[in-house]
N, C-alpha and C positions, 0 to 999 in steps of 0.2 A: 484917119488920124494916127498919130504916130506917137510913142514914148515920149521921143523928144518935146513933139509940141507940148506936152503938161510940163518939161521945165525937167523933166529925171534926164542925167549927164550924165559923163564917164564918170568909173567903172561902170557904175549899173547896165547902162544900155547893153556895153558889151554880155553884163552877166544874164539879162533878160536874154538876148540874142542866142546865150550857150541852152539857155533853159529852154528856148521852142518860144516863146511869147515873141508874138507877133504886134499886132495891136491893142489898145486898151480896151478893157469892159467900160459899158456905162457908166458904174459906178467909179471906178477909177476915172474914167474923165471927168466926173463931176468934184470928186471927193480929193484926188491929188493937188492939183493945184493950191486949194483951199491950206490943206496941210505943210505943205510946201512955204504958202505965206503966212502961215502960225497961229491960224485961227481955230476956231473950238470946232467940229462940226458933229453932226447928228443925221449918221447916214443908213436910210433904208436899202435892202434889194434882196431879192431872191440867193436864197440857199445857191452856193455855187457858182457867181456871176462875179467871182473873185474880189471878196470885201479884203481879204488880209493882206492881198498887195498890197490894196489902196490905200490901207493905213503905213504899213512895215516900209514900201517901197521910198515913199516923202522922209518918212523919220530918220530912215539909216541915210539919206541923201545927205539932210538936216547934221546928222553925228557926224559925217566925214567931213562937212564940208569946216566944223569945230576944231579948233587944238586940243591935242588928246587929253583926257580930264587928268587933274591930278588925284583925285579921289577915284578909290574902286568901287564905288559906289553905282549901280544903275542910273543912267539919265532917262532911260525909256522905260516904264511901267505896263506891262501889257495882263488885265488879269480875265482870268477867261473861266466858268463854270464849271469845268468837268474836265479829270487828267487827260483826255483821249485829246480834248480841244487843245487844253494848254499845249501838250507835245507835241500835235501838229506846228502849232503858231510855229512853237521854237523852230522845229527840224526847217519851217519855213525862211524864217531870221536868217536860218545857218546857209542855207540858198541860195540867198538874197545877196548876204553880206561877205561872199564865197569872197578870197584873195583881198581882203582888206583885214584892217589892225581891229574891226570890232570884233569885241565877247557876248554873247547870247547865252544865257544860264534861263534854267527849268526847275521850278518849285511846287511840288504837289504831293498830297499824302499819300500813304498807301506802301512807301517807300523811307530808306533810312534818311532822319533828319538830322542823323550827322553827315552823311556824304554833301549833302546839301551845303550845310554850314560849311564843309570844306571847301567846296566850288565857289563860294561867294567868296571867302577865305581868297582865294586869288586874283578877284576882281571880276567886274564885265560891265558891258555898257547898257547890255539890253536883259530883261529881265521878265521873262513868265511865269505867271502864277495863279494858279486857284487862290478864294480869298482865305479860306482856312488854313490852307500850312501858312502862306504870306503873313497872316496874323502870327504861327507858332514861332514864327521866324524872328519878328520884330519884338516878340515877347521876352525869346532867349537872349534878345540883344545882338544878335548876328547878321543886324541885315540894319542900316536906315536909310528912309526913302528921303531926305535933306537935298541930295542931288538931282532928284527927277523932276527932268522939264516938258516929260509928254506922260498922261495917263491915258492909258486906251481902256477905253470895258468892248471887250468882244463879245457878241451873244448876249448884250445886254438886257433882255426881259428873260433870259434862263437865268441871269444872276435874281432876279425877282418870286420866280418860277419856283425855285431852290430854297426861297426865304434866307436869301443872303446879302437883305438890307443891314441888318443891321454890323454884319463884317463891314460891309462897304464904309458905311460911315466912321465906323473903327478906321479905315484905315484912309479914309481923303482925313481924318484928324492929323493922321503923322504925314500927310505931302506937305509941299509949301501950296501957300495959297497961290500964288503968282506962277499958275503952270497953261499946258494947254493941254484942254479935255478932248477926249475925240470916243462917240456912242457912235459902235456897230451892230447891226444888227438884221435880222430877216423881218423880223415883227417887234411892232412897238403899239403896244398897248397903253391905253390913258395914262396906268399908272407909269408906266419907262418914262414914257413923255415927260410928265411929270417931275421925274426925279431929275429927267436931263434939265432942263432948262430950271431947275433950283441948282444944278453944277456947272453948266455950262455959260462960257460969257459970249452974248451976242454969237450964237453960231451958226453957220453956215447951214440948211437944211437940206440935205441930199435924199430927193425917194427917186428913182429911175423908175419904178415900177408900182405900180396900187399895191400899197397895204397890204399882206400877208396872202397878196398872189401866189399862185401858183408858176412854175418853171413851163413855157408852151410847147419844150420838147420832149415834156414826162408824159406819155400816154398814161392815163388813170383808168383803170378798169374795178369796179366794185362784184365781188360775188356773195350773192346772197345762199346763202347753207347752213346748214345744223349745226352744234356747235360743236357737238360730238364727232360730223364729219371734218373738222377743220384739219385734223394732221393728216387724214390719209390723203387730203384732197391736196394738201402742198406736196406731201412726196410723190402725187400723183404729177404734178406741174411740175416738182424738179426734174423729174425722171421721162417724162412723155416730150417736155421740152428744151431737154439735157441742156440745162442749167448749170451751170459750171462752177456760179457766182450769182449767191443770193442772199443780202440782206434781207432778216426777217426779225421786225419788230413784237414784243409780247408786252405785257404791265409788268408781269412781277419775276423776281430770279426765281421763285419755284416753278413756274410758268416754265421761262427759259430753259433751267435744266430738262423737265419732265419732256420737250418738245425737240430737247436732243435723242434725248431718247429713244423717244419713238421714232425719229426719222431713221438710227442707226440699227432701226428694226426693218427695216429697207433697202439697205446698205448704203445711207448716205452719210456719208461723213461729216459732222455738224459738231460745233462748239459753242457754248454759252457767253454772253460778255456781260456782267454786272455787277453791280458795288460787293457783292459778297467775294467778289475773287480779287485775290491780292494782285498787284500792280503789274508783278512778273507775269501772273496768268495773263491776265486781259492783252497786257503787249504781245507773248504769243501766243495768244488765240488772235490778237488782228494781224500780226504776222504770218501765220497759217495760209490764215483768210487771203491776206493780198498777195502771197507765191502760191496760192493755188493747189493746197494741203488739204484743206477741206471745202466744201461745196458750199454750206449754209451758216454761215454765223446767224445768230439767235440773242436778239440783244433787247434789254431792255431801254427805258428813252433814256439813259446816260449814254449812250452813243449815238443819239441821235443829231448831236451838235459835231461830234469829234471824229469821222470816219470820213475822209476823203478821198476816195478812192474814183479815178477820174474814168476807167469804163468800167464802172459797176453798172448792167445793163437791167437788173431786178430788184426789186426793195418790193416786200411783202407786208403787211400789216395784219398779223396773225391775229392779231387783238386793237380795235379800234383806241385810240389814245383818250382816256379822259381831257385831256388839256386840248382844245380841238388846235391852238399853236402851234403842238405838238407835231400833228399833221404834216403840217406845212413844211415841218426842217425833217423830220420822217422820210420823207418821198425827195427832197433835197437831196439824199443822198445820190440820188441817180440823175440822169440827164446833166451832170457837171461838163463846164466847160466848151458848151456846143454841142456836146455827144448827146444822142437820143436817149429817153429812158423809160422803163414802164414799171410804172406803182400796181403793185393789186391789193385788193382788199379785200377780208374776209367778212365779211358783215353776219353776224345771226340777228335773228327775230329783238332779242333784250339790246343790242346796242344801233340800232335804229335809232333813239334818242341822240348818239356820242353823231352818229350820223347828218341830222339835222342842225347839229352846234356845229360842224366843219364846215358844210353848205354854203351857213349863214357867214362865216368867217369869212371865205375864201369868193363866197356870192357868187358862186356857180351851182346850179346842180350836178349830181352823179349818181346817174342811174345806175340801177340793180340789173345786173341778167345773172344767170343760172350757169353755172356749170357742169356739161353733160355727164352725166353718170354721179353725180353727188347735189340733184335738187332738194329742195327744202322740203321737211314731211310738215310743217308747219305745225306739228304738236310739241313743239321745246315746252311750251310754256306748262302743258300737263307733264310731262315729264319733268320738269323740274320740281313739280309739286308731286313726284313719288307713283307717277301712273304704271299701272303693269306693262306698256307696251314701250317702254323706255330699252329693256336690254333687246326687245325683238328687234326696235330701232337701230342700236347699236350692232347688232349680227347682222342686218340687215348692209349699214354700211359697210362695213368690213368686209362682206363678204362682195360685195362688188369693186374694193380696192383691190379684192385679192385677185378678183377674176380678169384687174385692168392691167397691175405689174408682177402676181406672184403671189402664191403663198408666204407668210410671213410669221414665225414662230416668236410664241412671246414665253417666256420663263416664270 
């Protein structure tokens, strides 16, 4: 099947044609159409399997195929969880909509919300946003959404996730009611569900794939180890399997920092991405990352939604996800677009529980095996409760890190 059969015309064809896109994903076969004939829909799929064509591609068809608005007001609404997602969408918009008269404008904290107000200040068609600044915006009076005839939620159970109901409903108060909704997303839990279809009218159901599957060309590998041995045992993976390019997930930014750290006690190049760093940091630190400046980004789950990076061949889960959803857009990051990919994961003895809740999500198991030169002593648990043989433990690993890549000096 071809672009054309779903009904997308010139320009586009040609500009998919400049871009390498070939044929359509599942979910764009199912999902374009639909959008194209101006119905609501509510479409699942796997991380990766190209959900933001499916929506952007129909829409901008939809704006061109319009007499140019006389309002500079957004017709398209696009709002999405987290700045890394929002600025993808856009840079995608801008892609998409290459050599035509549409405007694609980008609204998210972190950054000055006067520049913003200035850009809107000139107009555009299509419009991305987190729902917090979106809200600062409509507050100042800089922005109304009276024009907009498409609302998209990207990543629509991270808007949940986030506890960013009650934004939402703040701002479907300021759409017209007379629009057309469209839920993307990887996983849709009762409650998403739920919200969709108290927003959506009569809409089309799109899952190409079960429920909060997994991608079948991400090799999943679990290793089970100490918790102590977690950092040497990844510099030991970055560096035995010259990794070039590794996503590696943690819970929290002290986490992330501290695990920069110690990698660049190895010599490996590594930078943190999470809400404590201003908006210039995180863009390069993932700029870095994608021209190949440093080896490991270290991110907590706000860029678990927003890193697209299409041969990212590693994604690491340094620390298991409480959210086991989390999971699932986690290891999404790799295996994009056909390309193979391989998840590992770092399991100790205490997150065995977070382990059994993914399982059950994803209803597959995944085995534990060991990795040579850093097996489990299986006493975390007296160590953690203060046992003397805790720092033997830890000299113990170390000193077989050292024996695998080097001595390694700490200050």
């Amino acid at each position: 099947m071809a672009f054309a059969d779903l009904g997308i015309t010139e320009p586009l064809l040609s500009t998919l044609t400049s871009l390498g896109y070939t044929q359509p994903t599942a979910v764009q076969q199912g999902a374009v159409p639909a959008v194209l004939a101006g119905r609501d829909v509510l479409a699942g799929a796997q991380t990766g399997t190209g959900k933001t064509a499916a929506f952007l591609l129909p829409q901008i068809q939809r704006l061109l195929a319009q007499e140019p608005a006389l309002s500079k007001q957004p017709q398209l609404l696009v709002i999405a969880p987290t700045r890394e997602l929002a600025q993808q969408v856009a840079d995608s918009s801008v892609r998409y909509s290459q050599g035509t008269r549409l405007r694609t404008g980008v609204a998210y904290g972190g950054v000055s919300l006067k520049v913003q107000i200035d850009a809107l200040a000139q107009g555009l068609d299509i419009l991305v946003a987190t729902p917090g600044r979106l809200l600062d915006l409509l507050r100042q009076e800089a922005l109304s959404l009276s024009a907009v005839k498409t609302l998209v939620l990207d990543e629509a159970d991270r808007m949940l996730d986030l506890g960013f109901s009650d934004e939402i409903v703040a701002i479907l108060r300021a759409l017209p009611k007379e629009r057309q909704t469209l839920f993307f997303s990887a996983t849709f839990p009762k409650t998403v569900k739920d919200l969709a279809y108290g927003m959506l009218n009569d809409p089309l159901l799109v899952e190409v794939t079960p429920q909060n599957s997994t991608v079948d060309a991400i090799q999943q590998t679990l290793y089970q180890l100490d918790k102590g041995k977690k950092a040497a045992a990844l510099a030991f993976m970055i560096g035995s399997g010259n990794w070039q390019q590794v996503l590696v997930f943690v819970r929290t930014k002290q986490g992330a920092d501290a695990l920069v750290k110690e990698l660049a006690l190895d010599g490996i190049k590594a930078d943190a991405l999470h809400g404590d760093k201003s908006q210039g940091a995180r863009q390069r630190a993932l700029d870095d990352f994608r021209e190949g400046k440093i080896r490991a980004l270290i991110a907590t789950d706000v860029a678990a939604r927003g890193i697209d990076i299409v041969a990212l061949s590693h994604v690491v889960n340094f620390e298991l996800p409480f959210n086991a959803e989390d999971y699932v857009h986690r290891i999404g990051r790799t295996g994009r677009a056909g390309n193979e990919g391989h998840a590992i994961s770092l399991v100790a003895r205490d997150e065995e529980n977070l382990l059994a809740d993914i399982e059950a999500l994803i209803k597959r198991p995944l085995p534990m095996v060991w990795l040579t030169g850093f097996e489990p002593s299986f006493n975390e648990g007296l160590e953690r409760s203060g046992n003397p043989r805790k720092q033997r433990a830890k000299a113990k690993a170390k000193a077989k890190a050292q024996a695998t890549y080097g001595i390694r000096k700490k200050k």
